[in-house]
C-alpha positions in Angstrom: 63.9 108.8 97.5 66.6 108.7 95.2 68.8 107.4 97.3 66.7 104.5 98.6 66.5 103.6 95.4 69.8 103.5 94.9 70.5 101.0 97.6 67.3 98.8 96.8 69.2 98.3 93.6 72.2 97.7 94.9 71.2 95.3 97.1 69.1 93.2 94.0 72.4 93.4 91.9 74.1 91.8 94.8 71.7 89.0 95.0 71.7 88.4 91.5 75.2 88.4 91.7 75.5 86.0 94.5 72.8 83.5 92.9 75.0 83.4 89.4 78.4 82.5 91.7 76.7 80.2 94.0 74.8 78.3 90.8 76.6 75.1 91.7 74.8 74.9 95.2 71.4 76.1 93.7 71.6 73.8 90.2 71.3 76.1 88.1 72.9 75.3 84.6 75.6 77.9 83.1 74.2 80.5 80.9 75.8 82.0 77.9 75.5 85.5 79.2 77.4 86.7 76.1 74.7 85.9 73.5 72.1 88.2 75.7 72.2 91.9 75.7 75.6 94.6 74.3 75.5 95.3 77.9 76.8 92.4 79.6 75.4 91.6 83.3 77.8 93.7 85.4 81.0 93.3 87.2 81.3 89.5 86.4 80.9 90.1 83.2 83.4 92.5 82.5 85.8 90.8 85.1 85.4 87.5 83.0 85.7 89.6 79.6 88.7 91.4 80.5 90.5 88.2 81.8 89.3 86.6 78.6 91.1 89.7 76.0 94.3 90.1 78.7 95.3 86.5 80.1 95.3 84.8 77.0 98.1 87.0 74.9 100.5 87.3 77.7 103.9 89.4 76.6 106.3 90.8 78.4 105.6 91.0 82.2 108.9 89.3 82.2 110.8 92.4 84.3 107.6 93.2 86.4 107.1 89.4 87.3 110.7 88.9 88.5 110.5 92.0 90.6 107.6 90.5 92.3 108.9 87.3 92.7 112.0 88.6 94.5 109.9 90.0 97.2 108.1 86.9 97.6 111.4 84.6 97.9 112.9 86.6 101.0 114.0 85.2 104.2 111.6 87.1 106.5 109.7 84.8 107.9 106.6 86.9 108.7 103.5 86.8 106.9 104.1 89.4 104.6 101.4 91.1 101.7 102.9 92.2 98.5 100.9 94.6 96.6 100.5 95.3 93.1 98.7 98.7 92.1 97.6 100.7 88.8 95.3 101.6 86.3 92.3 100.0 85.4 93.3 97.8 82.1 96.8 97.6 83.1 97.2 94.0 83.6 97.8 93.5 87.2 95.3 90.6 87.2 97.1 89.2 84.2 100.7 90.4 86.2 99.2 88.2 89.8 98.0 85.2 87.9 101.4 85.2 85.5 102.9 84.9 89.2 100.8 82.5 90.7 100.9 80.1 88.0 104.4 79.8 87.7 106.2 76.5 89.1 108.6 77.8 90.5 106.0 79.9 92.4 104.1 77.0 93.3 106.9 75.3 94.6 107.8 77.8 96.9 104.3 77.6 98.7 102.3 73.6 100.1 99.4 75.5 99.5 98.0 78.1 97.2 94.5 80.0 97.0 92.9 82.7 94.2 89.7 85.0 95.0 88.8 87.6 93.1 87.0 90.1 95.3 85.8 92.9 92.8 83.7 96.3 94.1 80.8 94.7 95.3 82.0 92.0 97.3 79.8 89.1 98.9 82.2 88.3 102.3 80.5 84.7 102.0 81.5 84.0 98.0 84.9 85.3 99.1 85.7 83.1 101.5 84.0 80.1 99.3 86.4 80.8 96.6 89.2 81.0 98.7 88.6 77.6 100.4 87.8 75.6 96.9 91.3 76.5 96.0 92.4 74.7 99.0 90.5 71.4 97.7 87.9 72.2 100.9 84.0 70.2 100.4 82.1 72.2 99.3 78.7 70.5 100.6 80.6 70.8 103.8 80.9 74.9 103.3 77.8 75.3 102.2 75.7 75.9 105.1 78.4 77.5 107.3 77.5 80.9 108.1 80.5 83.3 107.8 82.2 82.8 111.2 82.3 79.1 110.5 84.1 80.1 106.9 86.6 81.8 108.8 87.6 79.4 111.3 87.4 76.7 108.5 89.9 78.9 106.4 92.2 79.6 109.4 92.5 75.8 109.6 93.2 75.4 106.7 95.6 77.7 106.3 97.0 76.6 109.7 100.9 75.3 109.8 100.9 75.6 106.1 103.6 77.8 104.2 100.8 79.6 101.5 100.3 82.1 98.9 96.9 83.8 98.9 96.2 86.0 95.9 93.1 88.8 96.6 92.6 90.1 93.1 91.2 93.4 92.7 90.5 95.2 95.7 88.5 98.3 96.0 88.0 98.8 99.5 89.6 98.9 103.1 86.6 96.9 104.8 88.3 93.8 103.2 91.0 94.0 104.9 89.3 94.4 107.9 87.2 91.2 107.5 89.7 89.3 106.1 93.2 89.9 108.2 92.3 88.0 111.1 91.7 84.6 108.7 95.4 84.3 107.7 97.7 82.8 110.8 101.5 84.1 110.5 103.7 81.0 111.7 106.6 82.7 111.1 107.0 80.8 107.7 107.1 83.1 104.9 103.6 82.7 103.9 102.6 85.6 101.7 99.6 87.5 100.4 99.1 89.4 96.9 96.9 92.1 97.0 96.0 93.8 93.1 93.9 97.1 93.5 93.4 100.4 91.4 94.2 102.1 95.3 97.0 103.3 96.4 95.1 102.9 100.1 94.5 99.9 100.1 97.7 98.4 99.6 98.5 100.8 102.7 96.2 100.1 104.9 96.9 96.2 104.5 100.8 97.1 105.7 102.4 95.8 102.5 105.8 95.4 102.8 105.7 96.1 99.2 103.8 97.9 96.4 104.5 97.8 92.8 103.5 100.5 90.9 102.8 98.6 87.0 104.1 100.7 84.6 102.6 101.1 81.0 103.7 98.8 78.2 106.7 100.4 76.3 106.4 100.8 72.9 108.1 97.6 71.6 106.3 95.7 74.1 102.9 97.3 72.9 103.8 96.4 69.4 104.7 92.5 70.3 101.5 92.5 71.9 99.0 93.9 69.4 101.6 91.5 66.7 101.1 88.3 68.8 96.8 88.9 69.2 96.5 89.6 65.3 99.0 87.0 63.4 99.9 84.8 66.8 103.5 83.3 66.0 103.6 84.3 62.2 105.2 87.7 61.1 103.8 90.8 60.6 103.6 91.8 56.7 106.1 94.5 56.6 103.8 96.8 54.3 101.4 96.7 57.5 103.8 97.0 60.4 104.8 100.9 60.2 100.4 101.1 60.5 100.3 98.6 63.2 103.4 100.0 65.2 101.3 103.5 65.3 98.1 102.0 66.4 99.9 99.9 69.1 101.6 103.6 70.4 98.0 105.0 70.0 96.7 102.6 72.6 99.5 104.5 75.2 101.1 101.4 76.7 97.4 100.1 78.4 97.4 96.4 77.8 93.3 96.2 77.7 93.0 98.7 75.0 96.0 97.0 72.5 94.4 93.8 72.9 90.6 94.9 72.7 91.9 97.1 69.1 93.8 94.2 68.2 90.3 92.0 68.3 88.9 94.3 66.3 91.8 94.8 63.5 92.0 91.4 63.5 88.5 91.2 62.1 89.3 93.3 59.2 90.7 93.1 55.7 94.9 93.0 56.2 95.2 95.7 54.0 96.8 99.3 54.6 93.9 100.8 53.3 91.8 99.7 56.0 94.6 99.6 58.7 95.1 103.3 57.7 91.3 104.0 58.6 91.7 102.4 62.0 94.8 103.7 62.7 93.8 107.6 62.7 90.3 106.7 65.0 91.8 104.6 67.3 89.8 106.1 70.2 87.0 105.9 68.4 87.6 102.1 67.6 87.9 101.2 70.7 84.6 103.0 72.1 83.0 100.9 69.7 83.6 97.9 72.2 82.3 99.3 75.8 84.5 97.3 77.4 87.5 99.8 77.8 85.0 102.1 78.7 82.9 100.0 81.3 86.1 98.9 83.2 88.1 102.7 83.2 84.6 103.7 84.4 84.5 101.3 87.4 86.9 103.7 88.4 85.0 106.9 88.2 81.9 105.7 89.5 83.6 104.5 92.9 85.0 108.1 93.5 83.9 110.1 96.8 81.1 112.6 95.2 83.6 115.4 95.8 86.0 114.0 93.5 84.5 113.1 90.9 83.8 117.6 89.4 87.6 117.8 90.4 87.7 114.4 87.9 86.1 115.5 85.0 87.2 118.6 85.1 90.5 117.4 83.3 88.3 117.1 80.4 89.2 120.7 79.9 92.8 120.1 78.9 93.9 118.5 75.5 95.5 114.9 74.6 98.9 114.4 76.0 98.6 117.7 77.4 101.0 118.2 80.7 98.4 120.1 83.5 100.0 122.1 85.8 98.9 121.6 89.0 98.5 124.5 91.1 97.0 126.4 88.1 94.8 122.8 88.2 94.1 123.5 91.7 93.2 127.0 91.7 90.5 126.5 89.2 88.9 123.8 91.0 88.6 126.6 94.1 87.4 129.2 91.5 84.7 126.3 90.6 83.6 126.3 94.1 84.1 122.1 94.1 85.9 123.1 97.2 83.1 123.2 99.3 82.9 126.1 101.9 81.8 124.1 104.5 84.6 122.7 104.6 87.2 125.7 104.4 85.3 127.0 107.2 85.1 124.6 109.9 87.7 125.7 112.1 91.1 124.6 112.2 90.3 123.3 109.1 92.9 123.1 106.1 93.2 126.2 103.7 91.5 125.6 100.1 94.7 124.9 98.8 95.7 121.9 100.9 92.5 120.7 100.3 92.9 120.9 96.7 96.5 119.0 96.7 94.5 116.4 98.8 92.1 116.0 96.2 94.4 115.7 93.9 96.7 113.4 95.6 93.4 111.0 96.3 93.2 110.9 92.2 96.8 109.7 91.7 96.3 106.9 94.5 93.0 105.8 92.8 95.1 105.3 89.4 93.4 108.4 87.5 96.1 111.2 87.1 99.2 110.0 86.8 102.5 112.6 87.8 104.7 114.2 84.9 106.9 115.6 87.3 107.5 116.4 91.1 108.4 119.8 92.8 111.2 119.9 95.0 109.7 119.0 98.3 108.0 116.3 96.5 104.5 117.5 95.8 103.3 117.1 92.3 104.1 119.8 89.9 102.5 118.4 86.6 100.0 116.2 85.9 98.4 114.5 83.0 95.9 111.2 82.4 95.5 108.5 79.8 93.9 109.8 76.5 91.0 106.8 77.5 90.5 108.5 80.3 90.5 111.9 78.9 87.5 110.4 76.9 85.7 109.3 79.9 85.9 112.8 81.0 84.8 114.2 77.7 81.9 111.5 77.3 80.8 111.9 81.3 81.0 115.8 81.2 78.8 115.9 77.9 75.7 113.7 79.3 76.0 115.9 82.3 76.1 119.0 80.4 79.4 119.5 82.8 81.7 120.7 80.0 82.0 120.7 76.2 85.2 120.4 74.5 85.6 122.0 70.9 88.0 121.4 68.7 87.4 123.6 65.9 85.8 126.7 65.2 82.1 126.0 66.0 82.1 127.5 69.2 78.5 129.0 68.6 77.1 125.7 67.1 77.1 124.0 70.7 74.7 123.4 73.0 75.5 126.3 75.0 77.0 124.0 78.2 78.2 125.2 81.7 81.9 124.9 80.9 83.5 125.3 77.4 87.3 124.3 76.4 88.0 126.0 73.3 91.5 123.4 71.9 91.1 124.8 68.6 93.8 123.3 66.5 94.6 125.8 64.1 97.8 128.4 64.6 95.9 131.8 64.2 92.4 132.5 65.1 89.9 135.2 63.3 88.2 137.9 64.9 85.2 136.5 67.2 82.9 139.1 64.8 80.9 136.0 63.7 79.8 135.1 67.6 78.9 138.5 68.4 75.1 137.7 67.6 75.8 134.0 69.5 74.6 133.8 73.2 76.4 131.1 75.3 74.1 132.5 78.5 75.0 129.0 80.7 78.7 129.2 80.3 80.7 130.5 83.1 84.0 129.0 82.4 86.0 129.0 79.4 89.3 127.9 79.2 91.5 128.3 75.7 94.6 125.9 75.1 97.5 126.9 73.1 97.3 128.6 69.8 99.2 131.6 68.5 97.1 134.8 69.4 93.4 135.3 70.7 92.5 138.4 69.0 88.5 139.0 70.5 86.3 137.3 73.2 82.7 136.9 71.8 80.2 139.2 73.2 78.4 136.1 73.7 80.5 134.8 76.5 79.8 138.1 78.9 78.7 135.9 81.9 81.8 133.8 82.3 83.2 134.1 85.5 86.1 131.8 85.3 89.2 132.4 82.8 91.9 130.2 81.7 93.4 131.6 78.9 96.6 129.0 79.5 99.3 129.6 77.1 97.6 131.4 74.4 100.0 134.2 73.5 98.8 137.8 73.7 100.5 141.1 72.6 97.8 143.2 73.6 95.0 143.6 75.8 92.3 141.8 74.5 89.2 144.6 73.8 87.1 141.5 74.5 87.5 141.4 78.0 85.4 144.5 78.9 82.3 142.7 77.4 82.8 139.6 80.1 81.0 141.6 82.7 81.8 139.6 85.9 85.7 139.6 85.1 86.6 143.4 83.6 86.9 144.9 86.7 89.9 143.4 88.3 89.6 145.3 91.9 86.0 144.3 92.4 86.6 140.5 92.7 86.4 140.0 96.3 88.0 136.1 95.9 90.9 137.4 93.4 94.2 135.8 95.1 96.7 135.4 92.4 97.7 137.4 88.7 100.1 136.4 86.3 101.4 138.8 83.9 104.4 137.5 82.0 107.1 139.5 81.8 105.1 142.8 82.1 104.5 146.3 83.6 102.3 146.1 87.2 100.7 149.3 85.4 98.8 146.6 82.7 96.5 145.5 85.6 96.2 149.1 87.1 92.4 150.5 86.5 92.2 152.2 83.4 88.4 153.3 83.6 86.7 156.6 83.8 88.3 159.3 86.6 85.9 158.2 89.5 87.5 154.4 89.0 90.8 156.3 89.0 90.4 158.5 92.5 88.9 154.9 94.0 92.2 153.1 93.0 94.3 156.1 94.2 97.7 154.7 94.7 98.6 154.5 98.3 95.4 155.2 99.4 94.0 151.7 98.1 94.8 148.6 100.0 93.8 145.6 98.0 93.9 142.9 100.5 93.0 139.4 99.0 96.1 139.3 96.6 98.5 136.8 97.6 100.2 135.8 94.3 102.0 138.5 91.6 103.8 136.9 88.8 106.2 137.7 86.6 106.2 141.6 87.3 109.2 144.1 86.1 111.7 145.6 88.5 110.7 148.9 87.6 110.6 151.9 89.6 106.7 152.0 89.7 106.7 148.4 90.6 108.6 150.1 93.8 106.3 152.5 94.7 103.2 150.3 94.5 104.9 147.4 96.4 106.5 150.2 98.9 103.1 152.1 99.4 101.6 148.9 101.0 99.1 148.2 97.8 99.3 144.5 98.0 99.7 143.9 101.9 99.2 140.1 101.9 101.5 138.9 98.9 102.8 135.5 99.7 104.4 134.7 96.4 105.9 136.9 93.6 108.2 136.9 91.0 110.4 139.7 89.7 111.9 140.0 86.2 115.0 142.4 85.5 116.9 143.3 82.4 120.3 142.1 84.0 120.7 146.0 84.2 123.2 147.2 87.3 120.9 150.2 88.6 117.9 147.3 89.2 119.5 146.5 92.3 118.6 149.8 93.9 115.3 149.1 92.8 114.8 145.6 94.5 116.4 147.7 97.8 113.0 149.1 97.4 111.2 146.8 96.6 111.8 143.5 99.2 112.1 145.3 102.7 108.5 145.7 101.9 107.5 142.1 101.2 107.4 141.2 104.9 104.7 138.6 104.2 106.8 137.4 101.6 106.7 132.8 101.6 108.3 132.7 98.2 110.3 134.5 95.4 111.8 134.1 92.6 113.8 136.5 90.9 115.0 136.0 86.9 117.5 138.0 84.8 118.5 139.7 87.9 121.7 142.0 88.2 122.3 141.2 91.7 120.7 141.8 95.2 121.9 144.5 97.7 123.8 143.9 100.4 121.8 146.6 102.3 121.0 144.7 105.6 117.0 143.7 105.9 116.1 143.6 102.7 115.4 139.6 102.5 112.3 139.1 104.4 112.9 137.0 107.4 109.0 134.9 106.3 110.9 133.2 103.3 110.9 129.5 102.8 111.7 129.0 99.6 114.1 131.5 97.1 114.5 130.8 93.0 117.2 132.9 91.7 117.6 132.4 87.8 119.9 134.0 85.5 121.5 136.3 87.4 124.8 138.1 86.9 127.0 138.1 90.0 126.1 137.6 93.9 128.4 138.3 96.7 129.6 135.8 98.8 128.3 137.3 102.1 124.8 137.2 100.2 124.8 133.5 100.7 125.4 133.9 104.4 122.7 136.2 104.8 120.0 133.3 103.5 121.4 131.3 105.5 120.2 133.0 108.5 116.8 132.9 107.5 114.8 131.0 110.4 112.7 129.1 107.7 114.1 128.7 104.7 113.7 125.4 103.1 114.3 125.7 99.8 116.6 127.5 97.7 117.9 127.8 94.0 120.3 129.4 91.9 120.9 128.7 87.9 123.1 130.0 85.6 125.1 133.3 87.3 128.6 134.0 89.1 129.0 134.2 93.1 132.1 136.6 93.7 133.3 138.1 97.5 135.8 135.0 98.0 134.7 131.5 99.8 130.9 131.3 100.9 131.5 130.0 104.8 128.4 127.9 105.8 129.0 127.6 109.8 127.2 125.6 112.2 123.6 126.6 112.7 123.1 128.3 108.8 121.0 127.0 106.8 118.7 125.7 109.9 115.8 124.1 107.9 117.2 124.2 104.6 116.3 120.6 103.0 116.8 121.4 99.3 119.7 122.8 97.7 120.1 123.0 94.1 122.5 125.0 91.8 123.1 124.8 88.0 125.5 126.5 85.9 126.9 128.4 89.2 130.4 129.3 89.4 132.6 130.6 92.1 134.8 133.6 90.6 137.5 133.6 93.5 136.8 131.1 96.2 134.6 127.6 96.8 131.8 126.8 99.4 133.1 125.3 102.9 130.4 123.3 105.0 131.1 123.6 108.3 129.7 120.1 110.7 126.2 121.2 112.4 125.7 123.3 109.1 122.7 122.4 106.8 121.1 119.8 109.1 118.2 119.3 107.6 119.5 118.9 103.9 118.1 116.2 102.1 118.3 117.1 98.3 121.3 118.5 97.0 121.9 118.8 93.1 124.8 119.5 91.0 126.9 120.4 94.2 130.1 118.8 92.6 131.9 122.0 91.4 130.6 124.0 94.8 130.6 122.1 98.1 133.8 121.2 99.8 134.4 120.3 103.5 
């Protein structure tokens, strides 16, 4: 019912939508929609609001413009479609129409046309804009159907060298029903295409896509200057305050210039500016605007997105989210559905996880800190707006709740709680003891200094993230959060992260039956795949040795630098015959023995080490699958490391820092390597 609904309304919006573009033909007289209700009347509204706040202060876009133009000025003589993508409020409306007003733009073209297409698209007022632009009658249009408008806008178009600008596109289906309309006569006609999608400038072909960046600060400030005193200088009592509320808005052109409205409205005083300038969020939420268009965004996500969405919510301002923690929570969370990690030959949870979280960087919502080696995202973050979408989103859903200072047990006890208290040291939980947050099964805890007691009233959480808050003993909490204090019972457990600590701190320390059940070598815990950050220790060996942890994929092993360590690791790899990737820090060396690299590696991290042999190298490089592999700061002795023809056979990244050869230099022999395609600080190293 629910649904029907749904689409019942969606068609009356339409119609309502299409009545108010088509009130020329229908005689209907212009209405001040503005003087009516806070809310506006939909996406018109906010399209012509947001035009209205970022066309008319245009700065900067002087780079980004240029760039554009370039690509519109070559030689190729096909019909080519030049895209330009980003967040919502970033200006690439204000970037297109900068463009396509520009004479020497105009020149370039004999005919130019300007639709702006939104999320819920009419085809018919589409194609009506598109051919006013082109001077077409409109009494001849108006009874067309929408064949006819397409064969009248081919003609059109026809012979003509033109510039066609589709602003803000939010799905594929456009391009389906549009592509056919626009001849290529081999004259360098070109389309711009704006979208929040990385697919859709994809699927369209572009030969180009321009990624908008954020405002710098300096251009921010110009910005928010120009809106507030126009051509007349800023007061220079004021400026340091205005400068800080610019930075505040994080380079997004729609937010400067909505604050910018509103500062401009008050007294020009630092008292005031001082009060705006440490609520600047909060300001702007007072105008929905912001809101309403950054939410466009969230509202036309897949329903499987939009959890994985809001769950960034979870993570402070600014705060740089690394992503396959990110993604693992999201499988904890079940938002992975099991349908799908079922269906055969289907991906693993994982890959469907970096998928989802791929999707969110095309669609403009996460934007990448930084990249892996084989190009995958490594951290993450989003806009502090759309942090507060999150936030907002997640509370009327009762999806999470975010505190921010010690009032954990004043809330209103909500599924998911992210404690980001601000303070460096937290008390004793004593006071929550009494508290009972019975709903909440996740609770994640950002950075602070210690975390010395989980509240009794937390015992039914089931997932937690207790990120970088740093411990320096076992929390006596834990044992109260019933579903988690019992490591070997979870049945989905695949990865543990100990910093730099003893593989004894997650052994079982309960009563003696709990110790003859987790009898070492006679316990086989099977879904572990991940151990991080354990010590090369002799115990280590004998667990690893014993076959405890037969399905690790990934670990990482932590030395002293100490010489009689490398006996140990002769223990411990040989039995790592799973092993996908390692890392190994503060590392003496690694024996020459012969098998003790397992031959399953693909990627190898080898940091601050003291001295490997020569011939060392030459055994990786007979690894069938290795692709990746790093060395920082250590010494390779043994003479020259001889790469020959056929080592290194799907190595593609290479990178070394602070490496040095004692006694000799790499050689690269031709047919060596041949898949490289990243190689970093090799300038000291490689040598033909």
């Amino acid at each position: 019912m629910l649904h029907e609904v749904k689409n019942r309304i969606k068609v009356i919006k339409s119609t309502v939508r299409s009545i108010y573009e088509n009130k020329d033909f229908y005689g209907i007289n212009e209405i001040d929609f503005k003087s009516g209700t806070s809310e506006g009347v939909g996406a018109e509204y906010l399209h012509r609001r947001r035009r209205d706040v970022e066309e008319k202060e245009v700065v900067g876009l002087v780079n980004e413009s240029n760039v554009v133009i370039q690509k519109l000025k070559e030689r190729d003589p096909n019909l080519n479609v030049v895209s330009i993508i980003g967040m919502g409020g970033l200006g690439k409306t204000t970037l297109a129409k900068k463009i396509y007003n520009k004479d020497e733009v105009r020149g370039m073209f004999s005919c130019c046309a300007w639709s702006y297409v939104s999320n819920d698209y009419i085809i018919r007022d589409l194609l009506l804009s598109l051919l006013k632009c082109l001077k077409s009658s409109m009494d001849e249009c108006k009874d067309l159907s929408v064949e006819e408008l397409k064969e009248k806008l081919h003609e059109c178009l026809k012979g003509n060298k033109y510039l066609v600008v589709l602003d803000d596109i939010w799905k594929t289906q456009v391009w389906d029903e549009l592509r056919g309309v626009f001849p290529d006569d081999k004259n360098g006609s070109r389309i711009i295409i704006t979208s929040r999608l990385r697919e859709v400038a994809l699927y369209s072909k572009a030969s180009f896509v321009y990624d908008l960046p954020f405002l710098d600060e300096e251009v921010s400030w110009k910005l928010f200057s120009k809106k507030i005193f126009g051509d007349k200088e800023c007061p220079s009592d004021l400026e340091p305050l205005g400068r800080a509320m610019a930075t505040n808005c994080k380079g997004l052109p729609l937010a400067i210039v909505v604050l910018a409205g509103q500062v401009a409205k008050k007294e020009r005083s630092e008292r005031e500016w001082r009060k705006i300038k440490d609520y600047v969020n909060w300001h702007l939420a007072q105008d929905k605007l912001v809101e309403r268009i950054l939410k466009l965004s969230y509202d036309d996500l897949p329903p499987e997105l939009k959890p994985c969405f809001l769950y960034l919510g979870m993570y402070p301002e600014d705060y740089e989210i690394p992503v396959r923690i990110l993604c693992q929570l999201w499988i904890a969370e079940g938002f992975i559905q099991a349908k799908e990690v079922r269906a055969s030959n289907s991906p693993k949870p994982e890959d469907i996880a970096d998928m989802y979280l791929d999707m969110l960087v095309e669609r403009s919502l996460v934007q990448v800190a930084s990249r892996r080696s084989d190009g995958g995202v490594k951290t993450c973050r989003i806009h502090d707006l759309l942090q507060d979408l999150c936030i907002s989103e997640s509370r009327e859903n009762k999806f999470i709740e975010v505190c921010t200072e010690l009032d954990a047990n004043e809330s209103n006890n909500p599924r998911r709680m992210s404690l980001q208290y601000r303070k460096r040291s937290l008390p004793a939980a004593k006071d929550n003891q009494s508290q009972s947050h019975s709903h909440t099964r996740t609770l994640l805890y950002s950075e602070s200094q210690g975390w010395n007691q989980i509240s009794n009233g937390f015992k039914l959480v089931r997932v937690l993230d207790m990120n970088k808050v740093a411990l320096h003993s076992f929390p006596s909490g834990l044992n109260t959060l019933i579903h988690l204090s019992k490591i070997w019972k979870l049945n989905s457990l695949k990865h543990i992260y100990i910093k730099y600590n003893h593989l004894s701190t997650i052994l079982p320390r309960g009563g003696a039956s709990m110790r003859r059940r987790m009898k070492i070598g006679e316990t086989r815990v099977e879904n572990i795949q991940t151990l991080g950050y354990i010590f090369v220790e002799a115990q280590t060996a004998s667990l690893l040795s014993k076959y405890m942890f037969p399905n690790l994929t990934k670990v990482t092993l932590c030395g002293r630098c100490e010489e009689q360590e490398v006996e140990v690791l002769g223990k411990i790899l040989p039995f790592l015959n799973k092993l996908r990737k390692l890392k190994l820090v503060n590392v003496w060396s690694i024996p020459l023995v012969p098998n003790v690299i397992p031959v399953s590696l693909i990627k190898i991290t080898i940091r601050s080490f003291e001295h490997l042999h020569s011939r060392l190298i030459k055994t990786l490089g007979q690894l069938a699958d290795l692709q990746i592999l790093k060395l920082y700061g250590g010494h390779i002795y043994g003479g020259d490391v001889c790469c020959a023809a056929g080592d290194f056979p799907q190595l593609q990244v290479l990178k070394m820092n602070d490496v040095f050869m004692d006694n000799g230099r790499w050689k690269i022999e031709e047919g060596a390597m041949p898949c490289i395609s990243m190689c970093y600080d090799p300038r000291r190293l490689l040598s033909n």
